[in-house]
C-alpha positions as CSV (number, residue, x, y, z in Angstrom):
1,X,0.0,0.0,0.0
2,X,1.7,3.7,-1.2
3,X,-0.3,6.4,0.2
4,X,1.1,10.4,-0.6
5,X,0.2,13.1,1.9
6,X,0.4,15.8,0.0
7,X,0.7,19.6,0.0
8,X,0.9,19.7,3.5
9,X,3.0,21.4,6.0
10,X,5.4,18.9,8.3
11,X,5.6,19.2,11.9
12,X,8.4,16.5,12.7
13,X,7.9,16.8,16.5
14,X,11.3,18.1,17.8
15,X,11.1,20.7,20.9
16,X,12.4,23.8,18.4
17,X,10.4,21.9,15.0
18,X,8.8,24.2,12.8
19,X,6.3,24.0,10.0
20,X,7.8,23.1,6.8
21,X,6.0,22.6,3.5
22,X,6.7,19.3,2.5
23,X,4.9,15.8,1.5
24,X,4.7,12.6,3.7
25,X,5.2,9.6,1.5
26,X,4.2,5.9,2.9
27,X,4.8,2.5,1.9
28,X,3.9,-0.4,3.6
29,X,2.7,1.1,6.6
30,X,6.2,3.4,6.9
31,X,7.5,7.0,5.8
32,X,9.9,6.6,2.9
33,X,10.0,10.3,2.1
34,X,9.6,13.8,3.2
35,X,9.9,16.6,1.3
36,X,8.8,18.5,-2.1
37,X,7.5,15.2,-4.2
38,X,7.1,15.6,-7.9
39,X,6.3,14.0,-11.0
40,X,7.4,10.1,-11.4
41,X,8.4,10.2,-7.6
42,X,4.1,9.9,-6.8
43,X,3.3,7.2,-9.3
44,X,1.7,4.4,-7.9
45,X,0.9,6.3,-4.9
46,X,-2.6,7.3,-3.5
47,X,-2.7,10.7,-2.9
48,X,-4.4,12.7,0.4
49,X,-4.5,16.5,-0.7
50,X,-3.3,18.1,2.7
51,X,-3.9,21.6,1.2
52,X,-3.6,24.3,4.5
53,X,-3.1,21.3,7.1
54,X,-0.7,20.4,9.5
55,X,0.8,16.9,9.6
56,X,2.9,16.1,12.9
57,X,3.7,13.2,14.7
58,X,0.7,10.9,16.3
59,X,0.0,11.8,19.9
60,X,1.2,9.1,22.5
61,X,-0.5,9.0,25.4
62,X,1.8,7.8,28.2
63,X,-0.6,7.4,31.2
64,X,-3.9,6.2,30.4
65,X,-6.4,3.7,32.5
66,X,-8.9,2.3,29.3
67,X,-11.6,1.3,31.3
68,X,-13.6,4.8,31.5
69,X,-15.2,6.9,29.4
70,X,-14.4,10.4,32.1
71,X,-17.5,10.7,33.1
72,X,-18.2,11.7,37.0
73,X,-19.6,9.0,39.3
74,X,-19.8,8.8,43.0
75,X,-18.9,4.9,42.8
76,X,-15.8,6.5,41.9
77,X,-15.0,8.0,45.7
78,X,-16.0,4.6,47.2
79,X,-18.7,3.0,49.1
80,X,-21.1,-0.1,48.4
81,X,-21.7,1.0,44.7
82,X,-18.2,0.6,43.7
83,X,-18.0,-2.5,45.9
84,X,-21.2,-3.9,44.0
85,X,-19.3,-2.7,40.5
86,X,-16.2,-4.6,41.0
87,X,-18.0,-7.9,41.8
88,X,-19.6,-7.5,38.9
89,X,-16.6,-7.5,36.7
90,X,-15.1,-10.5,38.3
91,X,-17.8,-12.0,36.8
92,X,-17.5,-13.8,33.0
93,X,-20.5,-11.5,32.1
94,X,-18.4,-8.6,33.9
95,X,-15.2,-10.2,31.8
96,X,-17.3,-9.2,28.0
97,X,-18.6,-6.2,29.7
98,X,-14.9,-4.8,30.6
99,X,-13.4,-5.5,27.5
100,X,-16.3,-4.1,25.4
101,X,-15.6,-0.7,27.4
102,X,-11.8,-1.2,26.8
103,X,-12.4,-1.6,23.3
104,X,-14.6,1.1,22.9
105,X,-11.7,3.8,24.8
106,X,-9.1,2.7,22.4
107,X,-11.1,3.1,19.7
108,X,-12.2,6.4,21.2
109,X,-8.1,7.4,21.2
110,X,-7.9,6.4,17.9
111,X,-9.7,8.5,16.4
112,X,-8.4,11.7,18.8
113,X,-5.0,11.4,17.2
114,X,-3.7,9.2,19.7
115,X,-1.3,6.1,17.7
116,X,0.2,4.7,20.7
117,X,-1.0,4.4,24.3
118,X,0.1,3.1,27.5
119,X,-2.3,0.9,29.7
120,X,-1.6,1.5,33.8
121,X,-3.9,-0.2,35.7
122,X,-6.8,-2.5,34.1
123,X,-9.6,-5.1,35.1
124,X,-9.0,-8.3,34.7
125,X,-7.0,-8.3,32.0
126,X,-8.8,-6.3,29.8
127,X,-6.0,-4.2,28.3
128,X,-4.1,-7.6,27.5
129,X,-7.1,-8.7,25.6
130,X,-7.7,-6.0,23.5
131,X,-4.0,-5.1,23.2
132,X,-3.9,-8.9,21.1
133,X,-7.1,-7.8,19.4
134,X,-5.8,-5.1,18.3
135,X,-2.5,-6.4,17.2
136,X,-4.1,-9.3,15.0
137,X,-6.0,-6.3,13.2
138,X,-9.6,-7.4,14.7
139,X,-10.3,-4.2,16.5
140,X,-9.0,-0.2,15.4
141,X,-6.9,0.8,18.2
142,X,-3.6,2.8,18.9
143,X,-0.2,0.6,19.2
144,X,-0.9,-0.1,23.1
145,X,1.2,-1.3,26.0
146,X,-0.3,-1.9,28.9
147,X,0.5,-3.6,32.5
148,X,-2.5,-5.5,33.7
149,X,-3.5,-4.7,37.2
150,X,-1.7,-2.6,39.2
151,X,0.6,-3.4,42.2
152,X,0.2,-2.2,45.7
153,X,-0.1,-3.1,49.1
154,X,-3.4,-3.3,51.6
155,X,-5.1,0.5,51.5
156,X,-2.9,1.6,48.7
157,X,-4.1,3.5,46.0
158,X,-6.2,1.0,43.7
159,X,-6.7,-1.4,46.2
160,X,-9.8,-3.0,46.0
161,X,-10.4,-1.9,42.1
162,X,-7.6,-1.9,39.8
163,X,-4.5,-3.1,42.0
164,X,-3.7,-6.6,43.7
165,X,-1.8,-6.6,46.5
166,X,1.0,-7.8,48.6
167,X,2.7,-7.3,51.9
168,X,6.0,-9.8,51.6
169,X,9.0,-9.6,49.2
170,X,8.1,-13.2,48.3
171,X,4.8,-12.2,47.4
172,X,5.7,-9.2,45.6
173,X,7.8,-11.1,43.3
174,X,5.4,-13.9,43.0
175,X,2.7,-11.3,41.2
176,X,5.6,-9.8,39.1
177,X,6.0,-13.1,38.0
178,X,2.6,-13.6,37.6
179,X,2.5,-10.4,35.2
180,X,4.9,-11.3,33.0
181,X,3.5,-15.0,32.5
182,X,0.3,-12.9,31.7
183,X,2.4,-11.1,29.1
184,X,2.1,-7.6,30.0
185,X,4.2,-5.1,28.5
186,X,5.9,-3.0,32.1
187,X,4.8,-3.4,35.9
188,X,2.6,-0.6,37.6
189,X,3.0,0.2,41.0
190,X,1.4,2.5,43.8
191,X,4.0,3.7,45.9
192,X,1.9,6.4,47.5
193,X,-1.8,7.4,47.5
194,X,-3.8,9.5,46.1
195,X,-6.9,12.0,45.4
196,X,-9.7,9.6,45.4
197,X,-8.7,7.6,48.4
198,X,-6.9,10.4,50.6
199,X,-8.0,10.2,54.1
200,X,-6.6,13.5,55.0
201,X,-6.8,17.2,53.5
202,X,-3.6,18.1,52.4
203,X,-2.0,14.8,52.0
204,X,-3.4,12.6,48.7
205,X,0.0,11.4,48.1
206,X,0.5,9.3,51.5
207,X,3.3,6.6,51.4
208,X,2.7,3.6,51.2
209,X,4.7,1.4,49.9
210,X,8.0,1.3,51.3
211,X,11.5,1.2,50.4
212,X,12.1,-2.8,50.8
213,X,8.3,-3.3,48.5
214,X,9.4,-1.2,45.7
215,X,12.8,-2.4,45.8
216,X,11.7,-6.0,45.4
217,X,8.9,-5.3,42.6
218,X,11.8,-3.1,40.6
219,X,14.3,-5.8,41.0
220,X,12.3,-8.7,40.0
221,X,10.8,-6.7,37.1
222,X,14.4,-5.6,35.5
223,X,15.5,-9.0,36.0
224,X,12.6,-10.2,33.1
225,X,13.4,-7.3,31.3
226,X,10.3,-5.3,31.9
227,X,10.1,-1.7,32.7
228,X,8.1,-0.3,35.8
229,X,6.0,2.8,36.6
230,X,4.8,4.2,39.8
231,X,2.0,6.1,41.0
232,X,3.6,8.8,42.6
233,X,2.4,12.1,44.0
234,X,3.9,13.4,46.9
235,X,7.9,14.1,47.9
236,X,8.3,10.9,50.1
237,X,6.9,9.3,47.7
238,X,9.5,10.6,44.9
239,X,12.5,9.1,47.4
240,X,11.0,5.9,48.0
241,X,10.0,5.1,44.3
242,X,13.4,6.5,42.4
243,X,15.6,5.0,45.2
244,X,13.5,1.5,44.8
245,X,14.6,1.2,41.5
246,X,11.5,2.8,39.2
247,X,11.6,3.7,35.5
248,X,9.2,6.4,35.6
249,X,7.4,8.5,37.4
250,X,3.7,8.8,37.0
251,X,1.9,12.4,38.1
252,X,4.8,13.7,40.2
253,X,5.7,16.1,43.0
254,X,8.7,17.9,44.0
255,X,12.3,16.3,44.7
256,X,15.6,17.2,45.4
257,X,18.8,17.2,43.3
258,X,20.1,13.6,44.5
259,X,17.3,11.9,43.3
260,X,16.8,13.8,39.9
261,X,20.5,12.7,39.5
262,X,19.7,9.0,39.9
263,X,16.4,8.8,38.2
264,X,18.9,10.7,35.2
265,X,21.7,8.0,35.2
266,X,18.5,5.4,35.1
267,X,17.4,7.2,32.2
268,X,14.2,7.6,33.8
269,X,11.0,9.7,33.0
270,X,8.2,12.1,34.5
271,X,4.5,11.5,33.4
272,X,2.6,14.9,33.8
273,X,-0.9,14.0,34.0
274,X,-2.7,17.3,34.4
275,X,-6.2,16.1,32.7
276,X,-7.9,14.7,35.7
277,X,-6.4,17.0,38.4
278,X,-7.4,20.4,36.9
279,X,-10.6,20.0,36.2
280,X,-10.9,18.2,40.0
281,X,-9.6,21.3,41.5
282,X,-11.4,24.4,39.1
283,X,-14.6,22.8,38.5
284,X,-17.9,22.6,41.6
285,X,-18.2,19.3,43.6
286,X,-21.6,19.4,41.8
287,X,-20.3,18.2,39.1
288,X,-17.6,16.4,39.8
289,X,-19.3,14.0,42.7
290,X,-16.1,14.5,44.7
291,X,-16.4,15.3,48.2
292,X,-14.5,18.9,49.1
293,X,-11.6,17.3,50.7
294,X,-10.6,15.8,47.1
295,X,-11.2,19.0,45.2
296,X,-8.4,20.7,47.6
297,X,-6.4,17.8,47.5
298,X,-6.4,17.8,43.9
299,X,-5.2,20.8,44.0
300,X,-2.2,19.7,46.1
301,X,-1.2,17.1,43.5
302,X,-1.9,19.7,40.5
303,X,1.1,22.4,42.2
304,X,3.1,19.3,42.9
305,X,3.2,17.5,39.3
306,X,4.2,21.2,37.9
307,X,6.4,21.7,40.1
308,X,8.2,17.9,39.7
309,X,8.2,18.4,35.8
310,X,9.5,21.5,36.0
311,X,12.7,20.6,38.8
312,X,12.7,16.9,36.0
313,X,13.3,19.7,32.9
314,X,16.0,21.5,34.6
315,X,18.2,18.2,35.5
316,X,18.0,17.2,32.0
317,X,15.3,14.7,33.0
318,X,12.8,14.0,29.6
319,X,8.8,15.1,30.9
320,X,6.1,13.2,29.1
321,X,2.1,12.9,28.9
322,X,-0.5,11.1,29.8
323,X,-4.5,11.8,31.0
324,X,-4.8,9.3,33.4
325,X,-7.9,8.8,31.2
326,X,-11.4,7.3,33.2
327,X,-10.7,9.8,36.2
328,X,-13.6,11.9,36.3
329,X,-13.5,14.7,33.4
330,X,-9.9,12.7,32.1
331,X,-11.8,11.3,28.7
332,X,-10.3,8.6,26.3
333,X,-10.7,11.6,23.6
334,X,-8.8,14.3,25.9
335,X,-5.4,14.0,24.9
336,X,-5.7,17.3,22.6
337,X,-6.6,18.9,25.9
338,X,-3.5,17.4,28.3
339,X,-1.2,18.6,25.5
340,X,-3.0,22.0,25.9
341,X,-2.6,22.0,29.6
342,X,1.2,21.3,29.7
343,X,1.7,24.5,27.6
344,X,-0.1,26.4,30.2
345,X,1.0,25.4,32.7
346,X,4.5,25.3,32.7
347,X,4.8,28.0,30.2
348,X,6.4,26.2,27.0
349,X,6.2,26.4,24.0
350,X,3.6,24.9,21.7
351,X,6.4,23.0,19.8
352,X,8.0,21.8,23.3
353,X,4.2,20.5,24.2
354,X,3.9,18.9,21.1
355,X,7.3,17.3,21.4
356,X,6.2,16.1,24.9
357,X,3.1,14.3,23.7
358,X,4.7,12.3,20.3
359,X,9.0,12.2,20.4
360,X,9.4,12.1,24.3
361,X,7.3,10.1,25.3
362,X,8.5,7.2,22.5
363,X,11.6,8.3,23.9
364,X,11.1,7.5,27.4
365,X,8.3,4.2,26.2
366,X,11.7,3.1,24.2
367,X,9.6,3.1,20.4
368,X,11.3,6.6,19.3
369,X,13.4,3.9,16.7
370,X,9.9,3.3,15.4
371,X,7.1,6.3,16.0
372,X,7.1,9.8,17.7
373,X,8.4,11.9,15.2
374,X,7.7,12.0,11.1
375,X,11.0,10.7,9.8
376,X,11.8,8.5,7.1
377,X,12.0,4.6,8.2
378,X,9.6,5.3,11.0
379,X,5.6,4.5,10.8
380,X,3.6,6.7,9.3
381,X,2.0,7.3,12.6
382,X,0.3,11.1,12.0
383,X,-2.1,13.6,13.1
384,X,-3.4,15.8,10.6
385,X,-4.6,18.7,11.9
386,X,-6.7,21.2,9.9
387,X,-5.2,24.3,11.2
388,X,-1.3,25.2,12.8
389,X,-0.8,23.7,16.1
390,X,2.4,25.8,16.5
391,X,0.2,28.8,16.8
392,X,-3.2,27.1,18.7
393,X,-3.0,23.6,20.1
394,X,-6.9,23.8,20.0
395,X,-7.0,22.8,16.5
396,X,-5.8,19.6,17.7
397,X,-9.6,19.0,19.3
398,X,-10.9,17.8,15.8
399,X,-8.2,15.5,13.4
400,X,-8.5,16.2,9.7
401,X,-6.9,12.7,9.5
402,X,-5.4,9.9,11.7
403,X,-3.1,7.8,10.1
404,X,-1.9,4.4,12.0
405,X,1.0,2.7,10.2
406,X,-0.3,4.2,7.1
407,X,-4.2,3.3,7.8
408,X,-6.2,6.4,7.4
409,X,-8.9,7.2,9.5
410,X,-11.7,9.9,9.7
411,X,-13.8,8.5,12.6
412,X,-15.1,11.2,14.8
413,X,-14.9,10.1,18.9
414,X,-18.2,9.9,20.6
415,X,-18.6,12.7,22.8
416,X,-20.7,13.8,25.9
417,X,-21.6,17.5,24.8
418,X,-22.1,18.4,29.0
419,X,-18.5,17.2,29.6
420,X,-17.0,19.3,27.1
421,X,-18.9,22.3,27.6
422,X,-18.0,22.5,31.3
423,X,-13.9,21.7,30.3
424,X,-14.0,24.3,27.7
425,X,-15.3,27.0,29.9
426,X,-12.6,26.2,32.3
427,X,-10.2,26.5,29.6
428,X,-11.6,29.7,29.1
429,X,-11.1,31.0,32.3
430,X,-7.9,29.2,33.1
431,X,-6.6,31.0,29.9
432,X,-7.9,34.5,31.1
433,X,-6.6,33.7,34.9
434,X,-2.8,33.0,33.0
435,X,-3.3,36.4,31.1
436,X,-4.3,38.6,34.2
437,X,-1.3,37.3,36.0
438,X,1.3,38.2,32.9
């Protein structure tokens, strides 16, 4: 299959890239030119007129739970509804239910622009079966990895939903072991707590998992070769997880120059995930069915994660994206909006965001050999967007075109029109709040 994306300008996904008039050509699923095409050098090729749009990179969404469709639910604080939920989907009926929903929020991402995602924390093993659907080409979905079930101990953060847990080194190792017999693709942990299951204002990122648990999970994992993330959101938290042994770091918080040296030398990662805590801060309980205590301790984990990325960015430490997708307001279409965030709230630039979302985070997921960035012998994994990006990320809300390993699509994502009216008006006002204060 030769496919010719044409008359187009190139975004190649680089923090300083710029937009270049130039044509994307594909064959077999990957780029074998870009540049100013002509003549003989398009025959045999199908041809996409690109006229005034923007071709860049396919998002990656580094941080995603694909269970969830985003929208609000008080079974998702706790209590005998979620209890009665999670029974459910221990069930074979709850088994096709799960991976129905699954199938649905990668098909969801798909079609938001989003060509690769990573899966970090499932229901029994959902993400592994529609990862393998979606491989054997019997379900439209982004490239995924994913890691099955998280891994915590008693009252850690997931417990009781999407983690197992574990007390003993023995048995730490015994469900790494049981992970990678299941095939997944890295190891999640949760070394710390967070907003949903805080018991305390002011302190959703309570340890706890300690120094000897993490160690044991890391080392088991690296010895079968598999990577591991960790839910991570508060300083303690940071020194228990990097000097344990993790890979990355999911959310964030602040941490001091000793550790940003070792998770450096590791060649370790940040995953800012700004999607579900914004909106759980800015927006009424009302409508987000949180209890107060979790709108002020989102905000706590908002200031941290900013703060984390930005200490990561100045020890040279790559920052990548994810939307913790299926938190409330965090939808499987959203990564348009994370990407959006970042800029704001860190103050880079559009290319820097853009980079963040496609070449750093295959950087850091170890497929920039493959994807993140529109270069010759990669896939043609691209987002066409029908307007610049370099000058308003918004226009990355609505594709023109997603192309998977040279599969067009022009699918449009279901969307719940109450949702995305209350996160665009806190756009809005976030964005006039960022002007006042210039």
């Amino acid at each position: 299959m030769k496919k010719a994306f044409v008359n187009g300008y190139v975004i190649e996904g680089k923090a300083d890239s710029a937009a270049q008039r130039a044509d994307v050509l594909v064959e077999d699923g990957k780029i074998v030119f870009v540049g100013e095409a002509a003549g003989e050098q398009l025959d045999g090729f199908d041809t996409v007129d690109c006229t005034g749009k923007y071709i860049m990179p396919g998002l990656i969404n580094m941080h995603a739970h694909l269970f969830g469709s985003g929208k609000p639910s008080k079974s998702l604080g706790g209590g005998n509804g979620q209890k009665r939920i999670i029974q459910f989907i221990q069930t074979g009926i709850g088994h096709k239910i799960a991976d129905k929903l699954v199938a649905s929020g990668v098909r969801a991402e798909l079609d938001s622009g989003v060509t690769t995602i990573r899966g970090v924390g499932d229901f029994v093993g959902s993400d592994l079966r529609t990862r393998d659907r979606v491989k054997a080409g019997k379900l439209p979905g982004p490239r995924i990895y994913c890691s099955g079930t998280a891994i915590t101990v008693p009252t850690g953060h997931g417990d009781g939903t999407f983690a197992e847990i574990a007390e003993t080194t023995e048995d730490f190792c015994a469900l790494v072991d049981a992970h990678y017999k299941a095939g997944v693709d890295l190891i999640k942990i949760c070394v710390t707590g967070g907003v949903m299951d805080a018991k305390k204002k002011g302190n959703p990122g309570e340890l706890k998992m300690n120094l000897e648990q993490t160690k044991a999970v890391c080392d088991r994992a690296h010895e079968l070769g598999l990577r591991v993330a960790s839910h991570t959101e508060s300083p303690e938290g940071m020194v228990v997880a990097i000097e344990g042994g993790v890979d990355t770091i999911e959310h964030g918080a602040p941490f001091d120059e000793e550790h940003a040296g070792i998770l450096k030398e590791r060649n370790g990662g940040i995953i800012v995930t700004l999607s579900p805590a914004l909106p759980l801060y800015k927006l009424p309980t009302e409508l987000t069915k949180l209890p107060e205590m979790a709108v002020y301790n989102s905000g706590v984990v908002m200031n941290g994660m900013i703060k984390g990325a930005k200490e990561a960015k100045e020890a040279g430490i790559p920052v990548g994206l994810g939307t913790d997708a299926s938190c409330p307001f965090a939808t499987q279409h959203g990564m348009w909006r994370e990407v959006w965030y970042y800029q704001k709230m860190t103050d880079v630039s559009a290319a820097e965001a853009i980079s963040a979302a496609t070449l750093v985070n295959a950087k850091i997921l170890g497929i920039d050999d493959i994807t993140g960035s529109v270069e010759c012998g990669k896939y043609a994994d691209l987002f066409i967007a029908n307007g610049n990006p370099l000058e308003d990320l918004a226009v990355l809300r609505e594709p023109f075109a997603v192309v998977k390993e040279g599969v067009m699509r022009q699918e449009k994502p279901k969307k719940d029109p109450a949702i995305e009216a209350e996160l665009d008006k806190m756009m809005e006002d976030l964005q006039a709040e960022l002007q006042m204060a210039e």
